[in-house]
N, C-alpha and C positions, 0 to 999 in steps of 0.2 A: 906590692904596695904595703900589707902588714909590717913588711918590715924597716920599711922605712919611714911610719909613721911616729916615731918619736923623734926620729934624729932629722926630719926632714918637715919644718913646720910649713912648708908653704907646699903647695898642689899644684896641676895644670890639668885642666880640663882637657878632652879628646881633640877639639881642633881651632881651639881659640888660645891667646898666650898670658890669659888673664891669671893672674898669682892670687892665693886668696892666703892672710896670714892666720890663723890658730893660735890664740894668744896663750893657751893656756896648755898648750900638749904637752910640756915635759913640767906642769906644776907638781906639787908633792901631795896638792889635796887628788886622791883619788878621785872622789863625785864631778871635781872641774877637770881633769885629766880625762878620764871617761869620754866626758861630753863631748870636750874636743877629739876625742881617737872617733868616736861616731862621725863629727862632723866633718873630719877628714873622709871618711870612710863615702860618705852620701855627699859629698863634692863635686866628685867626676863625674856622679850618674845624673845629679842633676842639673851639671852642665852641661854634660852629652844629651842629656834628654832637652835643655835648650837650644845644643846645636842645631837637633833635629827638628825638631821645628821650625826654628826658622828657616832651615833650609826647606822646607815645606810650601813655607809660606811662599818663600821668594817664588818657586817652581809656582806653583799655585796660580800667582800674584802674574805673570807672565804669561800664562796660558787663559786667565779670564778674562785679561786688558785684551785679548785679541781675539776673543769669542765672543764679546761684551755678553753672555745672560746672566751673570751673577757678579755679586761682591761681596769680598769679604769684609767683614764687619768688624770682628771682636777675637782677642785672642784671650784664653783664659786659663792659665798653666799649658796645660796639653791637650785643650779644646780648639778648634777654628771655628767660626758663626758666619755662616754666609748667609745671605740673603738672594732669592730666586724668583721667577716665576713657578708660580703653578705646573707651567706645562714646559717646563723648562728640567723638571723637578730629576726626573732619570736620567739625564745628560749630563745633568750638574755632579750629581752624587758618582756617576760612573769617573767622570773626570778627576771630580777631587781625591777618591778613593785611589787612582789609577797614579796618578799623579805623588800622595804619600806614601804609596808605598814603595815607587821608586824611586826616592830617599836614598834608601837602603844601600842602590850601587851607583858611583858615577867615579868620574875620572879620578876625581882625589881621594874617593874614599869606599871600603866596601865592608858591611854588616856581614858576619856570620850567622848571625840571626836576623828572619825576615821578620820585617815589622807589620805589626796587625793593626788594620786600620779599621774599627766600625762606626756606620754614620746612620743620624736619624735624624729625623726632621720634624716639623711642626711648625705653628704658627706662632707661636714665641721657645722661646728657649727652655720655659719651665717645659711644655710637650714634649720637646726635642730632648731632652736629657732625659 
């Protein structure tokens, strides 16, 4: 990827075919050239790391409509927020958990690295983070 960051202003994310353009990668001011080789650089990861989440979600989102004791609420970069019962609380967490981090392998695609999934809970969200 280094090396085809000058000569190659546009990117592709890991599994979407979304182009993103760099306006300034091959400018002559250094400080604006910089910016864009970084931005090029934190493109894909922050696309792959959008991938994975939504693909998260979708799994997620498919196994609560069918267990009905939670929902999901809020997505916040690389946060999910559900909402639960009390006594619902360790089935929900085991699920969600169980559920992100097989993410990682399915027919279309598979992670060399396993993804680490930690979750906590509370009564609003400041508790919970």
């Amino acid at each position: 990827m280094y090396g085809r960051i000058n000569c190659c202003p546009f990117l592709k994310t890991s599994d979407t075919k979304i182009f993103i353009h760099l306006r300034g990668i091959n400018d002559k001011n250094f400080s604006v050239r910089s910016f864009q080789e970084r931005a090029a650089i934190n493109a894909p990861i922050q696309g792959s790391a959008a991938d994975i989440i939504r693909l998260a979600m979708i799994k997620i989102d498919k196994i609560l409509e069918a267990k009905q004791n939670a929902k999901m609420l809020l997505q916040i970069h690389d946060e999910l927020i559900f909402e639960c019962q009390k006594k619902d609380e360790d089935s929900v967490k085991k699920i969600i958990k169980d559920a992100m981090v097989s993410v990682s392998s399915s027919d279309h695609h598979m992670f060399s690295i396993p993804l680490e999934v930690s979750i906590n809970s509370g009564n609003n969200w400041g508790e919970a983070h």
